[in-house]
Steps between C-alpha positions, in 0.01 A plus 500: 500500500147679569652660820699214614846426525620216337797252639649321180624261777200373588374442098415153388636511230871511269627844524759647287669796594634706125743761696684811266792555644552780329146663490432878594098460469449201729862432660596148651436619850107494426537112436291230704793288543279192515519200306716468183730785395590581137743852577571669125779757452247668236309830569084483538409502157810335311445187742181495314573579167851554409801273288579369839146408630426164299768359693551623841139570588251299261652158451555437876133640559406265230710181686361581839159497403547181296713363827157553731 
């Protein structure tokens, strides 16, 4: 961030970590790792927006964030 590398270890804050397991534009090897993980069998846009999304990606986003 503005030429400095950021350590998600060292955040204050909640993180939580949304890892495609099955994505080709940002695979699951680019995760932080830190925090929270939420890992989806779904590719990088149908985690988002396909049938399977409302449940495996946006109701546990929705219960973590009501959790914290």
């Amino acid at each position: 961030m503005a030429g400095r590398q950021i350590d998600p270890e060292q955040l204050g804050c909640a993180v939580l970590d949304i890892v495609s397991t099955r994505d080709r534009i940002v695979p699951a090897a680019a995760a932080c790792n830190s925090g929270d993980r939420l890992e989806l069998g779904l590719g990088h846009v149908g985690m988002v927006v396909g049938g399977r999304a409302r449940a495996q990606l946006w109701e546990p986003l929705a219960a973590w964030l009501n959790a914290g």
